[in-house]
C-alpha positions as CSV (number, residue, x, y, z in Angstrom):
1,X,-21.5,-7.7,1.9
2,X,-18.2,-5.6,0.9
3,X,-18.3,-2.1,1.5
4,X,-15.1,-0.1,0.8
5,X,-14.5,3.3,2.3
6,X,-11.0,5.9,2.9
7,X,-9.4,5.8,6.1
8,X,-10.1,8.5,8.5
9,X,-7.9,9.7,11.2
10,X,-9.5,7.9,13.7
11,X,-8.6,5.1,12.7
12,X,-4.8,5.4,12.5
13,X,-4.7,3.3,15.6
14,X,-6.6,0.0,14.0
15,X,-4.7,0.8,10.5
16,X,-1.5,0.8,12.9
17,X,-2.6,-3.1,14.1
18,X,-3.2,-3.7,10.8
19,X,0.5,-2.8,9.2
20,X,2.3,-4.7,11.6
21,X,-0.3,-7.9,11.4
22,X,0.6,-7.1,7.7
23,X,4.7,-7.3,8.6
24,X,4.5,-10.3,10.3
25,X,2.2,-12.0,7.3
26,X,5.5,-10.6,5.3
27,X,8.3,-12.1,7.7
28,X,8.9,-8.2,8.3
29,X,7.8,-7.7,11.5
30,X,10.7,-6.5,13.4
31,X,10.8,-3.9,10.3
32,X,7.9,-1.4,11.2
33,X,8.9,1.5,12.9
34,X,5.9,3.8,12.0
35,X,4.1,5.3,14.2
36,X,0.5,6.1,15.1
37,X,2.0,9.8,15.1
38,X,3.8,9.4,11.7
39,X,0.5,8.1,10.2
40,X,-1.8,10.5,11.8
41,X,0.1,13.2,10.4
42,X,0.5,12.0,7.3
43,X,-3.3,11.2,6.3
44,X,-4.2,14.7,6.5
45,X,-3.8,18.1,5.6
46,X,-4.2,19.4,2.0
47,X,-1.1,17.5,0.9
48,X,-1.1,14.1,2.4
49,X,1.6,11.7,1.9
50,X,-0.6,8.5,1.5
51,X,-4.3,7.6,1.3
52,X,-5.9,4.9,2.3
53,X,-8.9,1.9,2.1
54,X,-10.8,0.3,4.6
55,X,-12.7,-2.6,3.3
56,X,-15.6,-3.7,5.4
57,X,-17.3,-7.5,5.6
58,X,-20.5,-7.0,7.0
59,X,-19.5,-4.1,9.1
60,X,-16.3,-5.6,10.2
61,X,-12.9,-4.2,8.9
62,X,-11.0,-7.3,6.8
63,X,-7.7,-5.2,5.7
64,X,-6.4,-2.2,4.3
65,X,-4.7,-0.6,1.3
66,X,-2.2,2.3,1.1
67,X,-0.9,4.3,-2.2
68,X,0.6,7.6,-3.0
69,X,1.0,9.4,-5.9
70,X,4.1,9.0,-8.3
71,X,5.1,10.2,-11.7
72,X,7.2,8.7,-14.6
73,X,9.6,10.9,-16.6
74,X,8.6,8.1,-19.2
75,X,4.8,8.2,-18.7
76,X,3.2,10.6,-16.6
77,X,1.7,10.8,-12.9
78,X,0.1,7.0,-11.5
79,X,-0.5,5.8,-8.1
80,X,1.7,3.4,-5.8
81,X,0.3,0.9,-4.0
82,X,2.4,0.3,-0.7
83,X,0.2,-2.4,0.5
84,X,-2.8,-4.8,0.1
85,X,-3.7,-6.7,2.9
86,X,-6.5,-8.8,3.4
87,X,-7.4,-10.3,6.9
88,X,-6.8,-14.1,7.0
89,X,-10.7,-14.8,7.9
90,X,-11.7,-12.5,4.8
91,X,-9.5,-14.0,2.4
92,X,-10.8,-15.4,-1.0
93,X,-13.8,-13.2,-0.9
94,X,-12.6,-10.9,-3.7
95,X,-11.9,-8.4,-1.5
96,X,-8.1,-8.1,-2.7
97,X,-9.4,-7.8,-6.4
98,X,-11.8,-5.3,-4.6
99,X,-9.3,-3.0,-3.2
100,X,-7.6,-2.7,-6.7
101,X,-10.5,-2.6,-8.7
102,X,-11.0,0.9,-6.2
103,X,-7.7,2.2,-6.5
104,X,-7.4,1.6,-10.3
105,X,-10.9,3.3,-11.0
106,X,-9.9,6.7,-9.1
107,X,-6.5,6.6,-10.7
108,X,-8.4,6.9,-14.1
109,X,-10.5,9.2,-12.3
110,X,-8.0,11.4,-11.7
111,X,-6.5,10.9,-15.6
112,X,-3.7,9.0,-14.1
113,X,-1.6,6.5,-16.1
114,X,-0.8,3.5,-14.1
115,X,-0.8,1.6,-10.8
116,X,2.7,0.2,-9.6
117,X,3.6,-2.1,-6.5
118,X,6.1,-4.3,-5.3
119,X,5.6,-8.1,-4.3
120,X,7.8,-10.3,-2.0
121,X,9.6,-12.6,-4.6
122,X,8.3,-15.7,-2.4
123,X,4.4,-15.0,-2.3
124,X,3.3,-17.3,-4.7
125,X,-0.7,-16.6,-3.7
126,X,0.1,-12.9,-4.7
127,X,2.1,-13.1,-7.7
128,X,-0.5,-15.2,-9.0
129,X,-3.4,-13.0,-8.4
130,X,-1.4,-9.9,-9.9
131,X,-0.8,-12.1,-12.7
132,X,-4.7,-12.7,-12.9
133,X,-5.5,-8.9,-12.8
134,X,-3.3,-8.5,-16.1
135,X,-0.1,-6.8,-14.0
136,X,3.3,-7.3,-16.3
137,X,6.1,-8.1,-14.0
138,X,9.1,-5.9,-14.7
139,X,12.1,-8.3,-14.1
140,X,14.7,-6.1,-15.5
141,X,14.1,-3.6,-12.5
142,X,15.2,-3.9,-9.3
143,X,13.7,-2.3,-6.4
144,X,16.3,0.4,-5.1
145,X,16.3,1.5,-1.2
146,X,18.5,4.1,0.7
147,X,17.9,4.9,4.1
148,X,19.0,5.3,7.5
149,X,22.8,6.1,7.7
150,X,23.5,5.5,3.9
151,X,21.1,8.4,3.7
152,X,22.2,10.3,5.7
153,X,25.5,10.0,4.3
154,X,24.7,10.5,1.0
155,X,22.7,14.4,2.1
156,X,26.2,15.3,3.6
157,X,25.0,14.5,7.5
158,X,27.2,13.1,9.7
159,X,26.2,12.5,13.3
C-alpha cells in the first residue's frame, strides 16, 4: 500500500542516499556535491529552499521528490520539480504518477499555476510517462545554467 508523506529533517541522511542513487540512475553521479549539511539547512526554517516527498511501499521508502517554488513574469507563481525518483524494486507501481498527482494537487492548493521540470533528453521511460500525464514539451527552450567560476565571474568575484 502507497502512503506519501513530506520529508523531515531526519531524514536528510537517507534523502542524501537517495540523490546520488538518483545521479548515478542519471549517468550524473560524479555531479552531486550536496551535502547532508546543505540539505538539512535548506528543509527548514520559515523559508525553505525546497520541499520534499517520501513515498512509502508498505512501510518501506521507494524514492523521493523535490520542488521549489518559481514564478513566471508570463503566468504567475508554480512549483519546480527538481526530481522524481522512484526505487528500481518499486517501479511501475504508480508511484511516479503518485508523486505528481501530490505535488500538482498542493500547487492548486496553494492557487498556483503550473508544475515545470526538466528530463534527460535520452530517458525514453520518462518522456513517455510525462507525455502520458498531459505535460507539453517546450522544445523551443533550452535549459540555461551558470555556475561555478562563470558565476562568479559574471557577480564581479575574482579569486
Amino acid at each position: 500500500m502507497l502512503r506519501t508523506r513530506d520529508i523531515t529533517i531526519e531524514e536528510v541522511p537517507l534523502l542524501r542516499r537517495m540523490i546520488v542513487e538518483f545521479a548515478t540512475f542519471e549517468r550524473l553521479a560524479d555531479q552531486v556535491t550536496i551535502t547532508e549539511e546543505m540539505l538539512a539547512r535548506d528543509i527548514v526554517g520559515s523559508s525553505p529552499r525546497f520541499r520534499g516527498l517520501l513515498p512509502e511501499w508498505d512501510g518501506q521508502v521507494a524514492g523521493y521528490a523535490i520542488y521549489f517554488s518559481f514564478y513566471s513574469s508570463f503566468e504567475g507563481p508554480g512549483l519546480f520539480i527538481e526530481d522524481i525518483y522512484v526505487r528500481e524494486e518499486f517501479r511501475s507501481k504508480g508511484i511516479g504518477k503518485a508523486l505528481m498527482a501530490e505535488i500538482a494537487a498542493i500547487a492548486l492548493r496553494e492557487g498556483l499555476v503550473a508544475l515545470r521540470w526538466e528530463v534527460l533528453d535520452w530517458n525514453r521511460p520518462a518522456i513517455d510517462f510525462y507525455k502520458r500525464l498531459g505535460a507539453t514539451f517546450l522544445d523551443d527552450w533550452k535549459a540555461v545554467r551558470l555556475e561555478g567560476e562563470g558565476l562568479r565571474r559574471l557577480a564581479g568575484i575574482t579569486q
